[in-house]
N, C-alpha and C positions, 0 to 999 in steps of 0.2 A: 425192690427196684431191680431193674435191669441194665445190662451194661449198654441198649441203645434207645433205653430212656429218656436223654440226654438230649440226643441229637433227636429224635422224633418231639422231643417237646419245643426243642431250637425252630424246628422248621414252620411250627406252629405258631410260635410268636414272628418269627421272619415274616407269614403273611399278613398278619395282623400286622404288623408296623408297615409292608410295605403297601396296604389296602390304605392305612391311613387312618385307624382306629382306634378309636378312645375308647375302652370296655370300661372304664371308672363312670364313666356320666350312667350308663345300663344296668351297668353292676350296684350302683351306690340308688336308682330309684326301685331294683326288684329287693335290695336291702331293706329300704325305709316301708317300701309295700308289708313286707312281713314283717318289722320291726318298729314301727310308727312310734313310741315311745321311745326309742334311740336318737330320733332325729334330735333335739334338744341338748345330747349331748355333744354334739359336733359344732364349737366355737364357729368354725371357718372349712364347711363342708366342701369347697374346691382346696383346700389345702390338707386334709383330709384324706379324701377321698383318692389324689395322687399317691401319697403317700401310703397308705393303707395296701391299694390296689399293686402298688411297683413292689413292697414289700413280702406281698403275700405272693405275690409269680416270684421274686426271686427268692424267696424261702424254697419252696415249689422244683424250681430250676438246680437252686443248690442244692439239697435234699439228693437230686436226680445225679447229680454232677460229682456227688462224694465232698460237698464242700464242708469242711470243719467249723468255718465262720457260721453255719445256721444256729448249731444249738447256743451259741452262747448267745444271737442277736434272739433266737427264741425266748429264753429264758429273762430276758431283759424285757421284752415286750411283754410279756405275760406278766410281773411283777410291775411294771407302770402302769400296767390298765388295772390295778388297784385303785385310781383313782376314780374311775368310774362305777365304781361298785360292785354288788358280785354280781359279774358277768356270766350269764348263765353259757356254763358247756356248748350247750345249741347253738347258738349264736355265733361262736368259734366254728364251729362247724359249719354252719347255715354260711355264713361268708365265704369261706374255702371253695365250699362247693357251687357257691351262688359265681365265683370267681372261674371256677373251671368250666363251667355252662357259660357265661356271657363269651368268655377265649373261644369256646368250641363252637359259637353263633358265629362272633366277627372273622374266624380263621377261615370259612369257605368251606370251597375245597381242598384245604393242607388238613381240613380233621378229618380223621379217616379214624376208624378201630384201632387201630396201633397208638394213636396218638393219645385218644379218650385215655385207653387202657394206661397210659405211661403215666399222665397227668391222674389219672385216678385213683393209681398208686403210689404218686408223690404225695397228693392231697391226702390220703391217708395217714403215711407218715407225718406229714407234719400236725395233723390231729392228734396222733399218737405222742406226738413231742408236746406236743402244748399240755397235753394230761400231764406228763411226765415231769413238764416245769412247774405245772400250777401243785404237783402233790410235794416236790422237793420244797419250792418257797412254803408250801404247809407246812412240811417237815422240820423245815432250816427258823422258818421267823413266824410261827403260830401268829402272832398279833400285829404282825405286819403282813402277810401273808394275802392274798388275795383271796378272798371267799370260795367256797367252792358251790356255787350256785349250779346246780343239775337242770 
């Protein structure tokens, strides 16, 4: 990360919200396109898909910002989506990045190279975190532990 990470990714959501855009409805149908057998898991895919989508920009955001509150909301997310099975790595992935392209669609002209570049290296890190949680819950509760599907 960088120290003006932060604010280049700020300015990026500031057009998004002032364009007036909802990146969950784009974001959660290029999801279901590559994931079609995911759909089924989602009780209530507008409640979902909010949450999902706000969660993983300010994962993202905070990561960028130095915020301490990530890792531990990190690691809690990754331990309840035990419920769903083991979730393949990709998928964690495939989202993230499916997350940082629909931002980089609805933002305009606020995405420039500087921005992709900040968000590309939040998104990493937080890829980087989620390994990091799903090997500790390995580590900490083997048979509770979320699978480690590849």
């Amino acid at each position: 990360m960088r120290p003006d990470d932060a604010a280049r990714m700020e300015a990026s959501l500031i057009a998004v919200a002032d364009a007036g855009i909802d990146i969950r409805l784009t974001l959660f149908e290029r999801f279901f396109a590559a994931y079609p057998e995911r759909r089924p898991s989602f009780i209530s895919v507008d409640a979902a898909s909010r949450r999902m989508t706000d969660e993983t920009l300010q994962m993202m955001f905070g990561l960028a910002s130095g915020e301490a509150w990530v890792w531990p909301l990190v690691a809690e997310l990754v331990f309840t989506h035990r419920s769903y099975g083991a979730l393949p790595i990709g998928e964690y992935d495939a989202f993230i990045d499916m997350t940082v392209a629909e931002l980089g669609l609805a933002a305009g002209d606020a995405w420039n190279a500087e921005a992709a570049a900040a968000w590309a290296r939040s998104a990493e890190a937080l890829k980087a975190m989620i390994r990091k949680a799903r090997a500790e819950w390995a580590g900490a509760m083997p048979a509770g532990a979320p699978q480690l599907a590849e």
